[in-house]
GUKOL-677775 format. One line per 5 residues: number of its first residue (from 1); their letters; for each residue x, y, z of C-alpha. Coordinates in steps of 0.5 Angstrom, whole numbers, plus 500, padded with zeros to 3 digits. Each point is the difference from the previous one (the first is absolute). Last residue first. Layout:
BEGIN
NUM = A = X Y Z; ... $
//
This chain:
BEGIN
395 = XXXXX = 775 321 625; 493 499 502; 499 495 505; 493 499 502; 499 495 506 $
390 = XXXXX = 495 497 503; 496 498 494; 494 495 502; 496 497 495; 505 500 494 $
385 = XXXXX = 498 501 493; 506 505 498; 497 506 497; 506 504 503; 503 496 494 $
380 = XXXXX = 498 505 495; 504 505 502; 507 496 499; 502 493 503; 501 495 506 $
375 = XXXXX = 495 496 503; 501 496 507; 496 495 503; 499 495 494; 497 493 500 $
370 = XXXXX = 493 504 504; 496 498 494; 499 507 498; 508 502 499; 501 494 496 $
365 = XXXXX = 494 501 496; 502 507 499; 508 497 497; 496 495 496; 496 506 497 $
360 = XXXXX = 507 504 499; 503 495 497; 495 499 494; 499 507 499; 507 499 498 $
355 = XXXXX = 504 504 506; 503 507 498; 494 504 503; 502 498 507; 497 495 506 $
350 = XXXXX = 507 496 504; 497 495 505; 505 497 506; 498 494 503; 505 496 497 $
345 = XXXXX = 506 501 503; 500 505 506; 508 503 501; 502 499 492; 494 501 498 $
340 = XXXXX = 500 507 503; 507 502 497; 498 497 493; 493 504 500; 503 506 502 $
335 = XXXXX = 506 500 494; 494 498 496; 496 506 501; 504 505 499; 499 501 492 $
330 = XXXXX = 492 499 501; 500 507 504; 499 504 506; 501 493 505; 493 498 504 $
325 = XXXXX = 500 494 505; 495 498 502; 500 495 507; 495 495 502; 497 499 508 $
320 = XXXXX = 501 493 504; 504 504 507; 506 496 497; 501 503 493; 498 507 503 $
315 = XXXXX = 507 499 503; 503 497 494; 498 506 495; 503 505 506; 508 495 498 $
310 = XXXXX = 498 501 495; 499 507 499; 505 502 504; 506 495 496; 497 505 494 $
305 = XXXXX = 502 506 504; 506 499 502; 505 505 499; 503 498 492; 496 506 496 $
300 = XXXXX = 499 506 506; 495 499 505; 493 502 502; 494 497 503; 493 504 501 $
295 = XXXXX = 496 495 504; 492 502 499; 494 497 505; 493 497 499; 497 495 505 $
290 = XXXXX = 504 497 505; 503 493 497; 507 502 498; 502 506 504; 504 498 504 $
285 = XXXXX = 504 496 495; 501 506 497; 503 503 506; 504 494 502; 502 500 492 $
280 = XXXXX = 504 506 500; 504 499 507; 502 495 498; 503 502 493; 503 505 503 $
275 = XXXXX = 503 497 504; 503 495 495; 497 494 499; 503 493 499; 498 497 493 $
270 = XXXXX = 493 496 499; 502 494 496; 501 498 492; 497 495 496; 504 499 493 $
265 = XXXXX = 495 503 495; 496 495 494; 500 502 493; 494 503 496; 496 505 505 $
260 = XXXXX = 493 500 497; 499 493 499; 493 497 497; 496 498 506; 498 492 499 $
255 = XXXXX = 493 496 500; 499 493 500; 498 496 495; 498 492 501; 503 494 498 $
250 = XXXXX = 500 495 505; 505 494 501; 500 492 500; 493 499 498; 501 496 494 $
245 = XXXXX = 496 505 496; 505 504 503; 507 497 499; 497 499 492; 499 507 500 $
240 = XXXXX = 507 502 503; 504 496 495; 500 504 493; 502 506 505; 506 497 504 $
235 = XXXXX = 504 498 494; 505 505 502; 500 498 508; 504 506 504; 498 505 496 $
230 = XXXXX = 493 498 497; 498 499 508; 502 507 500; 496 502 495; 494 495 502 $
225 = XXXXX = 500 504 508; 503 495 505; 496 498 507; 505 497 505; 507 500 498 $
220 = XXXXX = 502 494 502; 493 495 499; 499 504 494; 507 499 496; 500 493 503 $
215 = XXXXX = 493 499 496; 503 503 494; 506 496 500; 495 494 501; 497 502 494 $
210 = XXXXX = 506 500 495; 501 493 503; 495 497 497; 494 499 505; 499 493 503 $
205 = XXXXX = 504 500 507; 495 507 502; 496 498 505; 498 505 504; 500 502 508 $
200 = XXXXX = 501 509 500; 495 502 496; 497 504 494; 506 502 498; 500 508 498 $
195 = XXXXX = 500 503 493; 500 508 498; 498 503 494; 500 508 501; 495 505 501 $
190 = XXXXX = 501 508 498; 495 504 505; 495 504 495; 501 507 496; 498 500 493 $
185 = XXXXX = 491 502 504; 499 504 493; 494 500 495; 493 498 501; 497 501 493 $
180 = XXXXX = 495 504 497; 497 499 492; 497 505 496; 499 497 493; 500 505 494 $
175 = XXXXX = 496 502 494; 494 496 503; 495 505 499; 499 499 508; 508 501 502 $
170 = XXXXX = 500 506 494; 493 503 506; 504 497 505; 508 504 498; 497 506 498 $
165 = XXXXX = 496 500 507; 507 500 503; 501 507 497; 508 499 496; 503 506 502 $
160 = XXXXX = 505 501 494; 508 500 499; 498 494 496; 506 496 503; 499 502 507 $
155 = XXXXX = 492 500 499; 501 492 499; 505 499 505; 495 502 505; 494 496 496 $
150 = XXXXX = 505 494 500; 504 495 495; 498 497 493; 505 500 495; 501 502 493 $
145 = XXXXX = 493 501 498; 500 503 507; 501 507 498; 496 499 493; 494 499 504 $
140 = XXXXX = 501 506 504; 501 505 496; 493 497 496; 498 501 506; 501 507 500 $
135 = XXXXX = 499 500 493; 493 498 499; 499 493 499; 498 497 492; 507 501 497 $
130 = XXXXX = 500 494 496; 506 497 502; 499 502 507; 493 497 500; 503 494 499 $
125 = XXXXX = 506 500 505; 494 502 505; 496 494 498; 506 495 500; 501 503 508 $
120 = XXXXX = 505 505 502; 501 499 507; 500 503 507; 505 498 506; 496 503 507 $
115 = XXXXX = 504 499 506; 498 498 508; 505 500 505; 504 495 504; 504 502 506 $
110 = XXXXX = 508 497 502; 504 503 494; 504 504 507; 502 499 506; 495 503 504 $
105 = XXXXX = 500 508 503; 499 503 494; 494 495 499; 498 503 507; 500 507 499 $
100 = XXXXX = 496 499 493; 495 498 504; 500 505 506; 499 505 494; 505 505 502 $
95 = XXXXX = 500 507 504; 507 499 503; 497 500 507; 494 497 499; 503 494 495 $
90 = XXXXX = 507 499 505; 494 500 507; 496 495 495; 505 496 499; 504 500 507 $
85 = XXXXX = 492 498 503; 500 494 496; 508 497 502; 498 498 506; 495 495 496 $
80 = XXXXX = 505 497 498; 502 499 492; 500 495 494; 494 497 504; 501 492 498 $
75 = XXXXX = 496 496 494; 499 506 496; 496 502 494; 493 500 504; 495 500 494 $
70 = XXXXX = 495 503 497; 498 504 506; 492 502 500; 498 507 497; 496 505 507 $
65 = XXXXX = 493 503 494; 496 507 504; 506 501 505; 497 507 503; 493 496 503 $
60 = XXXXX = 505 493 500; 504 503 506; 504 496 501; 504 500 508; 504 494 501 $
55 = XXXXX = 505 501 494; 505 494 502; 507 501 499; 506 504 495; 498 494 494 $
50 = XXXXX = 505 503 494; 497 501 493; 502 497 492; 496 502 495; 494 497 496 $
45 = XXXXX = 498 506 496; 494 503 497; 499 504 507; 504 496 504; 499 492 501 $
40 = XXXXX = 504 498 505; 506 494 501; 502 500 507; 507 502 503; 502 497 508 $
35 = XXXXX = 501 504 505; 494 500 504; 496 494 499; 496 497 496; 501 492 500 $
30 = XXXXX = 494 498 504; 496 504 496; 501 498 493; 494 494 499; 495 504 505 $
25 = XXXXX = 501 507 495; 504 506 501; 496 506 500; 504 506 498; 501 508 503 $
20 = XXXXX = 505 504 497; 507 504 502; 499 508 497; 506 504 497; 500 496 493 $
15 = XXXXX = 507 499 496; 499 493 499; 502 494 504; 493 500 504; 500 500 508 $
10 = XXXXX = 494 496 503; 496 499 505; 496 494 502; 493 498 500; 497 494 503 $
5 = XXXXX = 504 500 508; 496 496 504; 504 495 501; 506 505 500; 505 501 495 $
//
């Protein structure tokens, strides 16, 4: 956001076409920025939204009330700011809520919303008992003697449109409670324990033994998570503290990636090329960086081609630009994703629905973070968020 920025624009996680207009208050302000979610109120609801910029020109005559944020829900951007136009053009072009576009977009179990739970109260079990209410909230009553649970559920069970006015006025005579929480937001980066010494010179003559295999542990290995201190020292748990308080060691969390991938691959090198496939990459490559163009390659299973896209990935790899590559079908993915982890290592990225929700967010945050310059997967992962794609693989 700019300094003189108040307002932003927001796109709603909810199936509306509009983006919207909200005030961002002084203590907030310095952490709006485009990218990341916020928390807002909508209609009756809190709800989540998603910051596309700053909303310059407001004109209060049409916008009789502009709502403040409630929250900023993010620490970093989830996406770049190159990808905002990529949103817009998908929700223009496919007719769909810019919000909900986003939210596709995104790994998912990300974004907190707003649910009503309703609950029969002692009077309302008692007016049961006596029959004092009209039927229908007699009906009502009697669903949620068993369990309390939403108004959308409740028209569910009773096969009924319940009018929201019914609810205030049972709410008013105390037949029941209404009560709305914030429910969602399962998806968070995994921590894990990890020690580390807390310098090089230390005297260490008086700790037990058990200690000292510790600090020796540390002093090769470097930082150590607590599990794999356990490994190597059993009775490393009930000493860490001590070491500690102490001020031997520091305890701290730190964040890990779930892994996708499982085993690890034996690295492999680029292959000699044939003629063809020479002749194949020096047309791409010059094509690489000027603007928008198409390549159609064909070959027959086993002519090549996969060594094609590598050794193309590793020229984009050099000019500082990402790679997407993208397979017809989950199935496919993993022989791709050996072949180019085995040529590039670490900074291969896969994105596809068979990920845990878990997986595929630490696999978006790698991605973000510039840790991953490739990502292989099915359609959902043309959403990669890379700032600078240069080149687009569809196999």
């Amino acid at each position: 956001m700019t300094d003189c920025s108040t307002y932003i624009e927001v796109a709603v996680a909810l199936p509306v076409y509009n983006t919207f207009t909200y005030s961002v208050q002084e203590n907030l302000f310095s952490f709006a920025s485009a990218g990341k979610r916020v928390l807002i109120p909508f209609g009756r609801r809190r709800v989540t939204g998603y910051i596309l910029g700053s909303s310059r020109n407001v004109n209060h005559n049409a916008i009789k009330v502009i709502l403040d944020v409630l929250d900023i829900l993010d620490e970093n951007a989830l996406f770049p700011l190159s990808m905002i136009p990529f949103f817009r053009w998908i929700a223009d072009y496919y007719m769909h809520p810019i919000g909900e576009v986003i939210k596709c977009a995104l790994p998912s179990g990300l974004n907190l919303n707003e649910f009503n739970t309703i609950t029969i109260t002692k009077k309302g079990k008692d007016a049961l008992m006596v029959d004092s209410v009209p039927p229908l909230q007699s009906k009502i009553l009697d669903c949620l003697k068993s369990d309390s649970c939403g108004l959308k559920n409740l028209c569910k069970k009773l096969n009924n449109d319940i009018p929201l006015s019914l609810i205030h006025t049972m709410e008013s005579s105390g037949l029941i409670v209404n009560k709305w929480e914030l429910k969602g937001g399962r998806t968070r980066s995994k921590t894990e324990r990890y020690v580390a010494l807390t310098g090089s010179n230390m005297q260490t003559e008086s700790l037990s033994d058990s200690k000292n295999k510790i600090i020796d542990a540390l002093k090769n290995e470097g930082e150590l998570s607590a599990k794999r201190l356990k490994e190597l020292i059993s009775t490393a748990p009930k000493l860490i503290r001590s070491l500690e308080n102490a001020g031997y060691i520091s305890i701290f969390e730190k964040r890990i990636y779930r892994d996708p991938f499982g085993e690890s691959i034996k690295p492999d090198t680029p292959h000699t090329l044939t003629k063809e496939q020479k002749s194949v990459i020096s047309t791409v490559t010059g094509c690489i960086g000027r603007g928008f163009s198409t390549c159609l390659l064909v070959g027959v299973t086993g002519s090549g081609k996969t060594e094609v896209y590598m050794q193309l990935a590793a020229e984009a790899l050099k000019r500082g630009i990402s790679v997407l590559v993208l397979v017809p079908e989950i199935a496919l993915i993993s022989q791709m994703e050996r072949r180019f982890r085995a040529r590039f290592g670490k900074c291969v990225a896969v994105l596809h629905s068979g990920l845990s929700t878990g997986e595929r967010y630490d696999q978006w945050i790698r991605i973000l973070r510039k840790e991953a310059s490739i990502a292989i997967g099915a359609r959902s992962a043309i959403f990669a968020p890379f700032e600078n794609i240069g080149i687009i693989i569809i196999d």
